[in-house]
C-alpha positions as CSV (number, residue, x, y, z in Angstrom):
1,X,15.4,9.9,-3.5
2,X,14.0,7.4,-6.1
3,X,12.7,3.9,-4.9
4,X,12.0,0.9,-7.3
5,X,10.8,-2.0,-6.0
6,X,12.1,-5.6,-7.1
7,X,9.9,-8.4,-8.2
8,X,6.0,-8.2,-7.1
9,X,6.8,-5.6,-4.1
10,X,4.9,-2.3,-4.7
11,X,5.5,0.8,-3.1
12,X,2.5,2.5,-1.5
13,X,0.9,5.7,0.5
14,X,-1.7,5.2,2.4
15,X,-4.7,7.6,2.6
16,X,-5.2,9.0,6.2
17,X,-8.8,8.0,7.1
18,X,-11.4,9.6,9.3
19,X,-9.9,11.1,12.4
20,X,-13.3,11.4,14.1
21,X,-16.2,8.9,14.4
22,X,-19.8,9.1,12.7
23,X,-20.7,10.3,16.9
24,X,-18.3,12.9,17.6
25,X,-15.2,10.8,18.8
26,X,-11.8,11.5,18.0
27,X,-9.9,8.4,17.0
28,X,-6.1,8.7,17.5
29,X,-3.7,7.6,14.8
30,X,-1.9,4.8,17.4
31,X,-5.7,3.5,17.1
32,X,-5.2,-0.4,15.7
33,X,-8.0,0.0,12.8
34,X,-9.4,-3.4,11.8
35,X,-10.1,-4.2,8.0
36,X,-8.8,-3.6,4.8
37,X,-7.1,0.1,4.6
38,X,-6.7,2.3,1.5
39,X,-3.5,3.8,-0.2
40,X,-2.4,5.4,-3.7
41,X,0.8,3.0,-5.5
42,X,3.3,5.4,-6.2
43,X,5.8,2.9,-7.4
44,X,5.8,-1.2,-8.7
45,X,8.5,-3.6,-9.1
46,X,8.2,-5.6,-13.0
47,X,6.7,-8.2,-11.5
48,X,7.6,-11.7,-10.4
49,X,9.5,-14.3,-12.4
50,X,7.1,-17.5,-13.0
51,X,9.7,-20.6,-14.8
52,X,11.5,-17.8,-16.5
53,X,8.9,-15.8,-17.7
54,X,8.2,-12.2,-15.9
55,X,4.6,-12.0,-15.2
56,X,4.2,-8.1,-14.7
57,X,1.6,-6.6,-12.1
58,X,-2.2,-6.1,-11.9
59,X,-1.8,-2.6,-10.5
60,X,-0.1,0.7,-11.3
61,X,1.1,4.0,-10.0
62,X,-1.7,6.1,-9.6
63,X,-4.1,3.3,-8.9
64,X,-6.1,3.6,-5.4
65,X,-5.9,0.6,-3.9
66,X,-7.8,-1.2,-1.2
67,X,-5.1,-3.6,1.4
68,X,-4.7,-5.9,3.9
69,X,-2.7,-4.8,6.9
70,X,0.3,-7.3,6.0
71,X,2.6,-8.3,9.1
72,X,5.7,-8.1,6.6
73,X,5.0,-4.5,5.1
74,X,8.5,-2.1,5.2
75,X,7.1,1.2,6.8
76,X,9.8,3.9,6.1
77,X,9.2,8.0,5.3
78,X,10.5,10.0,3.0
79,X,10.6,13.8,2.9
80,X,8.0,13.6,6.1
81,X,5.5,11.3,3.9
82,X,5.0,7.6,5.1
83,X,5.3,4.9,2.5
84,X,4.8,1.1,3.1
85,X,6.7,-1.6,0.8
86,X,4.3,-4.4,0.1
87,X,3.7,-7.3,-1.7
88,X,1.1,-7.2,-4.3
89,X,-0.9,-10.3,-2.9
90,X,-1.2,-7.9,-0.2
91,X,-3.6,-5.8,-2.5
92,X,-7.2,-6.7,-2.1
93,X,-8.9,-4.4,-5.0
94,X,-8.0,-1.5,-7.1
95,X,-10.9,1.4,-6.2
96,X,-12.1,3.0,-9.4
């Protein structure tokens, strides 16, 4: 299955983090992390439309992104890999 996203949405996989703290303690994956979360962009949309001109996106596939936990994202899997659907002001840096 192929996914495009439309407009500024861009598809994303986020990178598991630690499972286990700096003492010893496992962390479960239900756990509700605070901050800014990382993920790779597999797929982006062409870009948004600003008075009829298409302004195309900052970031790319392949890009490591840093992102806000958005209250809007579309969670969905695929072949047993999770993907979220966001929007790029949702993006807070690209990690080189």
């Amino acid at each position: 299955m192929t996914i495009k996203p439309l407009s500024d949405h861009v598809l994303i996989e986020p990178v598991l983090g630690k499972e286990k703290t700096d003492s010893g303690f496992f962390v479960p994956q239900s756990a509700d992390k605070e901050g800014p979360e990382e993920a790779k962009v597999v797929a982006v949309g062409p870009g948004k439309i600003v008075k009829g001109e298409n302004i195309p996106l900052a970031v790319k596939v392949g890009d490591k992104v840093l992102f806000s936990k958005p209250y809007g994202a579309t969670k969905m899997k695929v072949e047993s890999k999770e993907f979220l659907i966001i929007k790029e002001d949702d993006i807070l840096a690209i990690l080189e």
